[in-house]
C-alpha positions as CSV (number, residue, x, y, z in Angstrom):
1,X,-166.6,-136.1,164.4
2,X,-169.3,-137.0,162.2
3,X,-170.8,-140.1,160.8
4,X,-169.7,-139.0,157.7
5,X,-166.7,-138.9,158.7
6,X,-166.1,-141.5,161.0
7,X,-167.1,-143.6,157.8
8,X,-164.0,-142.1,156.0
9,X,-161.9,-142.5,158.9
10,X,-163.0,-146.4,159.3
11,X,-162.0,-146.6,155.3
12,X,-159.0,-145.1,155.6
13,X,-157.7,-147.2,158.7
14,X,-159.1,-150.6,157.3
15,X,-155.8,-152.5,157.5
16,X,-155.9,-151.6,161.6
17,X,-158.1,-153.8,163.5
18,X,-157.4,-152.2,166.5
19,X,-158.6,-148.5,165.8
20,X,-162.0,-147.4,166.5
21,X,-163.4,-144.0,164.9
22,X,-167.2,-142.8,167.1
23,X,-169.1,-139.5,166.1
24,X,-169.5,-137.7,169.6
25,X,-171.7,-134.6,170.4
26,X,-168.8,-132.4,170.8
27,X,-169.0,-132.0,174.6
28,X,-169.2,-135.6,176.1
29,X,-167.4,-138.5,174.5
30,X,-169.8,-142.1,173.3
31,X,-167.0,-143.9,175.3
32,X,-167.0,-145.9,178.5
33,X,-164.6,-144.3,181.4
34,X,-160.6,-145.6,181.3
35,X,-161.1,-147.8,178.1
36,X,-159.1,-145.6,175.5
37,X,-155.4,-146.5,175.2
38,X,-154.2,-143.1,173.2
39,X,-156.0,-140.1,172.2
40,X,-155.5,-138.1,169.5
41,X,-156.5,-135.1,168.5
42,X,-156.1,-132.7,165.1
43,X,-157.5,-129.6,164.2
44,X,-160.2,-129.8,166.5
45,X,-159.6,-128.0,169.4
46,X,-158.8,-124.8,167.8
47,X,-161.9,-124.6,166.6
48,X,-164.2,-124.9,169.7
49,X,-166.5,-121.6,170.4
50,X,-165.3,-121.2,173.9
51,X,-162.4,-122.0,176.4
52,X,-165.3,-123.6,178.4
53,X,-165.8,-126.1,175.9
54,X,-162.0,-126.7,175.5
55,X,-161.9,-127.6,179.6
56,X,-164.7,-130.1,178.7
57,X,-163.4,-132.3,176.4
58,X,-160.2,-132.1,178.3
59,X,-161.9,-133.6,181.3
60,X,-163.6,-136.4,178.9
61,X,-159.9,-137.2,177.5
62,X,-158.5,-137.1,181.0
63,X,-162.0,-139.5,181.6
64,X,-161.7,-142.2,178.8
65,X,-157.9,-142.6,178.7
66,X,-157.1,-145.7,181.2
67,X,-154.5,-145.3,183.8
68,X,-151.0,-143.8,183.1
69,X,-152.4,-143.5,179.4
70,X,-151.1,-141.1,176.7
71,X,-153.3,-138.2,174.0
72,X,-151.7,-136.2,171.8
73,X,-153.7,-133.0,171.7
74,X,-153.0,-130.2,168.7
75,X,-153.6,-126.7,170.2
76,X,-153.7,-123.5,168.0
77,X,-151.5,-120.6,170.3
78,X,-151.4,-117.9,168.4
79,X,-153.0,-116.2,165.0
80,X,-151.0,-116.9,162.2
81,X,-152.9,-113.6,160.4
82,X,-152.9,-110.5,162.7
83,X,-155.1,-110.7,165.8
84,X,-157.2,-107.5,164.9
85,X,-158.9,-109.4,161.9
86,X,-159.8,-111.7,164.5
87,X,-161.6,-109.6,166.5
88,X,-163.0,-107.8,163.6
89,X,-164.4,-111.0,161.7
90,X,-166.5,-111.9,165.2
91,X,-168.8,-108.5,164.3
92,X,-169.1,-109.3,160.2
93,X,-171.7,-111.5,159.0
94,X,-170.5,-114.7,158.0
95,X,-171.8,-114.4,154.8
96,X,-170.0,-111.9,153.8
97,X,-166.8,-113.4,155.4
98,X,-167.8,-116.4,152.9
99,X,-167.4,-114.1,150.0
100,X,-164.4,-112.6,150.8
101,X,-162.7,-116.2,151.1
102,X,-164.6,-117.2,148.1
103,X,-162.5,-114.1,146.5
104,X,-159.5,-114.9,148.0
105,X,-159.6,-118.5,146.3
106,X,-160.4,-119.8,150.2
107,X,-162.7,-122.5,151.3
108,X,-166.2,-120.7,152.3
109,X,-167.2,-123.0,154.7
110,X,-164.4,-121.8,156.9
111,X,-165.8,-118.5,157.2
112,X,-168.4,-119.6,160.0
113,X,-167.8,-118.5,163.8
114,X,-167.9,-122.3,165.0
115,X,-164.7,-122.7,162.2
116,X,-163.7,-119.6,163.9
117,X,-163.4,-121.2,167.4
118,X,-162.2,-119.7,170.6
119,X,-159.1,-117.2,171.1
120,X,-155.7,-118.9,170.8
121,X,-154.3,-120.5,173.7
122,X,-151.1,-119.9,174.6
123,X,-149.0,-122.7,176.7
124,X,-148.9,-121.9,180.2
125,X,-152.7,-122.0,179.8
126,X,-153.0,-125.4,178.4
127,X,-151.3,-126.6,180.7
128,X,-153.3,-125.4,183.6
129,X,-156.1,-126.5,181.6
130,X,-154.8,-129.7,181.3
131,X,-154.3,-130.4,184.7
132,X,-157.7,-129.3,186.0
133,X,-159.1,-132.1,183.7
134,X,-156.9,-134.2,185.2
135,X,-154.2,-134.6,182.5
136,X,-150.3,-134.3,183.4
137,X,-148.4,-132.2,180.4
138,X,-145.6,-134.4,179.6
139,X,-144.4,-132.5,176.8
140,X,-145.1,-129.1,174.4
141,X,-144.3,-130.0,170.5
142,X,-144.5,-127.4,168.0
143,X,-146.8,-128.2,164.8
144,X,-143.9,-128.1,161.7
145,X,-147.1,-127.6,159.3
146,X,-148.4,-123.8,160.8
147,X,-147.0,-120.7,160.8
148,X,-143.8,-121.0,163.9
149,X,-145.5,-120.2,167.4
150,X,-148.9,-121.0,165.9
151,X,-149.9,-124.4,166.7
152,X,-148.8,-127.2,169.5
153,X,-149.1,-130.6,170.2
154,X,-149.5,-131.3,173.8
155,X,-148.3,-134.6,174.5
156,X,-150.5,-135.6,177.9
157,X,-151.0,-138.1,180.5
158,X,-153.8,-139.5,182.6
159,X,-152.9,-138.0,185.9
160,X,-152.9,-141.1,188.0
């Protein structure tokens, strides 16, 4: 999250006095071990470059939640375009991904490879991801917003 951001999140939350919005690096969270209550998460993880970078800020979640604590984690698990476009759109120059979108009446700043992210995860694998951090899957939730089979919330726990 950025400052920027974080600024708009603080705005936006003004009437809660107990939330608190911190720009991080991307890898290692600006938070003191077992001192988060919840953790939430939206959009983000899907866009990580690698799976490696995914089982990192799982094991800072699994590292800032305190005991027996609770995140909500949104996962992307499948393409909601066909997977070959995927795969081709890693060997195209992002500029000329960022005219095409610009064409297609789509936001050219999502045409970069870190917008990109990593290859879908499907369940079985977050979960084993999960509990390598050190997070118990309590529960998989699909995303009502995406394309069916395309996104999931992963409702976690602090293994204790």
């Amino acid at each position: 999250m950025s400052d920027v951001m974080v600024e708009k999140a603080k705005a936006a939350a003004a009437a809660f006095s107990n939330l608190d919005f911190v720009a991080g690096n991307g890898v290692v969270f600006p938070l003191a071990s077992e001192t988060a209550d919840f953790v939430w998460s939206y959009e983000v993880f899907q866009h990580m470059p690698s799976h490696d970078v995914v089982k990192a800020n799982l094991v800072e979640v699994a590292r800032i939640l305190r005991p027996s604590a609770l995140g909500l984690i949104h996962f992307r698990t499948a393409h909601e375009y066909p997977t070959i476009l995927w795969h081709i759109a890693k060997f195209v120059p992002t500029p000329v991904i960022q005219r095409i979108n610009a064409l297609l009446g789509k936001d050219p700043l999502t045409a970069d490879t870190s917008w990109r992210g990593a290859k879908p995860l499907p369940k079985n694998t977050i979960a084993h991801f999960c509990v390598a951090a050190g997070l118990k899957p309590i529960e998989f939730l699909d995303d009502p917003t995406h394309a069916p089979g395309s996104r999931t919330f992963a409702v976690v726990q602090r293994a204790v």
